[in-house]
C-alpha atoms as one frame of an Amber mdcrd trajectory, in Angstrom:
protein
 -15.744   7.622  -7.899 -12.547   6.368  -9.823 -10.413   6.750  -6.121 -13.022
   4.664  -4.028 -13.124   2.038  -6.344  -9.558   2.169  -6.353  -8.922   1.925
  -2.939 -12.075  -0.587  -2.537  -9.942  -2.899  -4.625  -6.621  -2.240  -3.080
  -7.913  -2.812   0.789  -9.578  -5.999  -1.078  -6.396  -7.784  -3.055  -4.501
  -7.066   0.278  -7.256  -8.602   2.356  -7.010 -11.522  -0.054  -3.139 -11.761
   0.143  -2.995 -11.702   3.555  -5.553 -14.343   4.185  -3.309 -16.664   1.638
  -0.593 -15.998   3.848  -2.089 -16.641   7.378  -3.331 -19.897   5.413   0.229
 -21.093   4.271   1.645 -20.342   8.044  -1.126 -22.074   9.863  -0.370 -25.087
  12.177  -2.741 -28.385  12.072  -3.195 -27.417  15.656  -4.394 -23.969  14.354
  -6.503 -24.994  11.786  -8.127 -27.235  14.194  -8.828 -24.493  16.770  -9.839
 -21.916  13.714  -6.927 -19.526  14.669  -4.286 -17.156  12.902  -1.112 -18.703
  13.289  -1.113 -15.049  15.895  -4.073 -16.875  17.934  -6.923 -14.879  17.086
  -8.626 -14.676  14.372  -8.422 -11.067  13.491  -5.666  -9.707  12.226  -4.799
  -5.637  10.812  -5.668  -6.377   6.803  -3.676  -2.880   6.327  -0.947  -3.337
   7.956   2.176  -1.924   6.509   5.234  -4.604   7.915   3.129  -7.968   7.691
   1.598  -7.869   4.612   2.750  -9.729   1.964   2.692  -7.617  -0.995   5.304
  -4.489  -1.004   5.213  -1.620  -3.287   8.412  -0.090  -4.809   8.956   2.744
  -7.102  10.409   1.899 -10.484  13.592   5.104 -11.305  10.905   6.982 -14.130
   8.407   7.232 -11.269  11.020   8.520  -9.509  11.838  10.811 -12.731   8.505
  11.954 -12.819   7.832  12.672  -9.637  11.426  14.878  -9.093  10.101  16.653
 -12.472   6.106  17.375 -11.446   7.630  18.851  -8.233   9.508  20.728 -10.040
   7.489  21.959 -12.762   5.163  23.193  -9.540   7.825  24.989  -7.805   8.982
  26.855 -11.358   4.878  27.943 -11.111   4.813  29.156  -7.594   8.007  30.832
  -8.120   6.983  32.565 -11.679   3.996  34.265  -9.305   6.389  36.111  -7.435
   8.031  39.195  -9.384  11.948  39.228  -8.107  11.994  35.319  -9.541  11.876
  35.747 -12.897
């Protein structure tokens, strides 16, 4: 339940972003016609290189990725008996 609303509101802030930007780039000559500044009026919502909001990973995500991975890898290993 938690992971659709999740990604509900992640497909919808992006949605809303990307309309704001189409908005800012449009031409009188498209607003007149109704058109994307592309020249149609749908454009990918989800689309990874033209929308306007970019995710990066801050160095303790990166920390706690590098140690879950690990900490999974120590598990699998400690199943098999010539590991430990």
């Amino acid at each position: 339940d938690r992971d659709v609303g999740l990604v509900g509101t992640s497909y919808w802030k992006v949605k809303v972003e990307t309309e704001k930007k189409y908005d800012n780039n449009k031409t009188s000559e498209d607003i007149k016609d109704g058109k994307s500044p592309s020249g149609n009026n749908n454009f990918a919502v989800m689309d990874p290189q033209n929308t306007p909001l970019k995710v990066q990973a801050n160095f303790m995500s990166k920390v706690n990725t590098t140690l879950q991975i690990g900490l999974i890898s120590l598990g699998i290993a400690g199943e098999i008996s010539f590991v430990v």
